[in-house]
N, C-alpha and C positions, 0 to 999 in steps of 0.2 A: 632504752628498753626495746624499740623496734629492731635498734640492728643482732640483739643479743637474741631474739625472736628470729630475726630474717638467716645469723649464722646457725642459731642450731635446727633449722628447717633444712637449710643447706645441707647442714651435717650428718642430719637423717636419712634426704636423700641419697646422697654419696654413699653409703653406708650400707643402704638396701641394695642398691646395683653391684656394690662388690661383691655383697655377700652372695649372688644370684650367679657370678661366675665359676662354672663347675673346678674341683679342685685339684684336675690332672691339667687345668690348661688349656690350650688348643693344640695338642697332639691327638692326631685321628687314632681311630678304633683299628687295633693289629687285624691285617688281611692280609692271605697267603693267595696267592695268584701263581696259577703255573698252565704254561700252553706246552700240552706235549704234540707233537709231528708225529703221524701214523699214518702209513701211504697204503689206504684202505676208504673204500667209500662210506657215506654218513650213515647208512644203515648196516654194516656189517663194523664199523666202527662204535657205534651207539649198541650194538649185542655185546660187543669185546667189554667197552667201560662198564656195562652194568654187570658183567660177570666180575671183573678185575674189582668193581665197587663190593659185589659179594662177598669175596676175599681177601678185602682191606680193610673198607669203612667198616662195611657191614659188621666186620667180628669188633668191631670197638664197642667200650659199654654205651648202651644205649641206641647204638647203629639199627638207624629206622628210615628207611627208602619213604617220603611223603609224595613224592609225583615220578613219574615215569611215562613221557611222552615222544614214543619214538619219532612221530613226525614232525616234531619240534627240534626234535636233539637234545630235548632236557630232561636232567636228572637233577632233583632236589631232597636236600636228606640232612638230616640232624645225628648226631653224635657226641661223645663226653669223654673230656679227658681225667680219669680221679685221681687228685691233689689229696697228700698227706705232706705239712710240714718237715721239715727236719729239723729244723729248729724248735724248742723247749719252749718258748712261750708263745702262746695261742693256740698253741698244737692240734688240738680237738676242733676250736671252736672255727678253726680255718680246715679243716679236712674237710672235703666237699669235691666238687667239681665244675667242668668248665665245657657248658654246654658250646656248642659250635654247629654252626649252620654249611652245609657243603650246596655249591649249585654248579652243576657242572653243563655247557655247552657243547654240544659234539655235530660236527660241522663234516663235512668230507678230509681226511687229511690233518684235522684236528680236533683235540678233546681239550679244551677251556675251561681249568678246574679254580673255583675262587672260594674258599673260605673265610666265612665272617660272621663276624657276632658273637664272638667268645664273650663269653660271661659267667662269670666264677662265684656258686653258688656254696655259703660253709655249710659246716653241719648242725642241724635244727634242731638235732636232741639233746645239746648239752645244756647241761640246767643254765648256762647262763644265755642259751642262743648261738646261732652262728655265725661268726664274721663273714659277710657276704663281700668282696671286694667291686663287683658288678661286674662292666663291661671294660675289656682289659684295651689300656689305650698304649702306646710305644712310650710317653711322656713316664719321667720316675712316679709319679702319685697317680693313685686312682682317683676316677671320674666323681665319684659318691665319698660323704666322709664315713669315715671308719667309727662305732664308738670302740673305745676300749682300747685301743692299740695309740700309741705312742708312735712319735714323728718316724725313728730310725726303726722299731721294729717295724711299722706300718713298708717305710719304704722295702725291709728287708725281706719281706712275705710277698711283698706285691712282685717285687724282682724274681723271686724266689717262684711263684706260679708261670708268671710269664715263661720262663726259662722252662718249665717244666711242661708246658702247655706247646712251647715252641718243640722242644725237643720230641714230642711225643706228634705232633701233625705232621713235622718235618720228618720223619719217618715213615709214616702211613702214608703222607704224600710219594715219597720214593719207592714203596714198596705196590703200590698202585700204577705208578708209570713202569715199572719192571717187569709189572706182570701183565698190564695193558700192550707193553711194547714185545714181551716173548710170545704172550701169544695169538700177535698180527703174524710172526716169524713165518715163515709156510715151512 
């Protein structure tokens, strides 16, 4: 009777600790990191990004400047990408969006733009709740379990944001350096 006591204490532990391993893995949180060259000193460097941020980030939904310190070089700022499925099931209760943190460094001769903290919030009014996927990691499964959603739709929504999330910063990221870099141009 001791050992059948000693195995399922075993069994219990074991059990606890799996279960406490998050379910995207150990694949890190999606960060976009981009250093643009601009052969311009740090203070007329740092007026150009926060105009070129005006222009970019700023018209994104939500686009909200939180710090602006010229004699740091820093520019800190939140932003959202909005997510609608295209796919037919969970449609609603996955429309939402995907908040994202911007902190940009601007140095003499460069602006250090890094992205991070995407995190993908559904929609809260549908009578059943929102599917929230969380914090979007590169690994196929999200961080957080999903209820309601099914292994392959799960994976197919989670791809399905990321892609959308990507395609839409990777944009604004290049339409930022375009306009940071024409108008260094003299």
């Amino acid at each position: 009777m001791p050992r059948v006591h000693t195995l399922l204490a075993f069994l219990l532990a074991t059990s606890t600790l799996f279960a406490q391993v998050p379910a995207g893995g150990s694949a890190g949180a999606i960060t976009y990191i981009r250093s643009i060259a601009v052969p311009l000193n740090a203070v007329l460097l740092f007026d150009k990004a926060t105009e070129a941020w005006t222009w970019t980030f700023g018209k994104e939904p939500g686009g909200k400047l939180l710090l602006s310190d010229r004699t740091t070089g820093t520019l800190e700022a939140t932003a959202r990408v909005n997510y609608r499925s295209e796919q037919l099931s969970m449609r609603e209760e996955t429309m939402g969006s995907v908040q994202y943190r911007v902190v940009m460094n601007v140095h003499a001769g460069e602006c250090r733009i890094t992205i991070s903290e995407c995190v993908h919030t559904g929609n809260r009014t549908t009578p059943r709740g929102g599917v929230h996927l969380g914090l979007l990691v590169r690994g196929p499964d999200p961080v957080m379990k999903v209820r309601g959603l099914g292994g392959s739709n799960l994976r197919r929504i989670y791809a399905e944001v990321k892609d959308t999330t990507n395609a839409r910063i990777t944009a604004v990221l290049q339409a930022f350096e375009a306009r940071l870099r024409a108008s260094a141009q003299p």
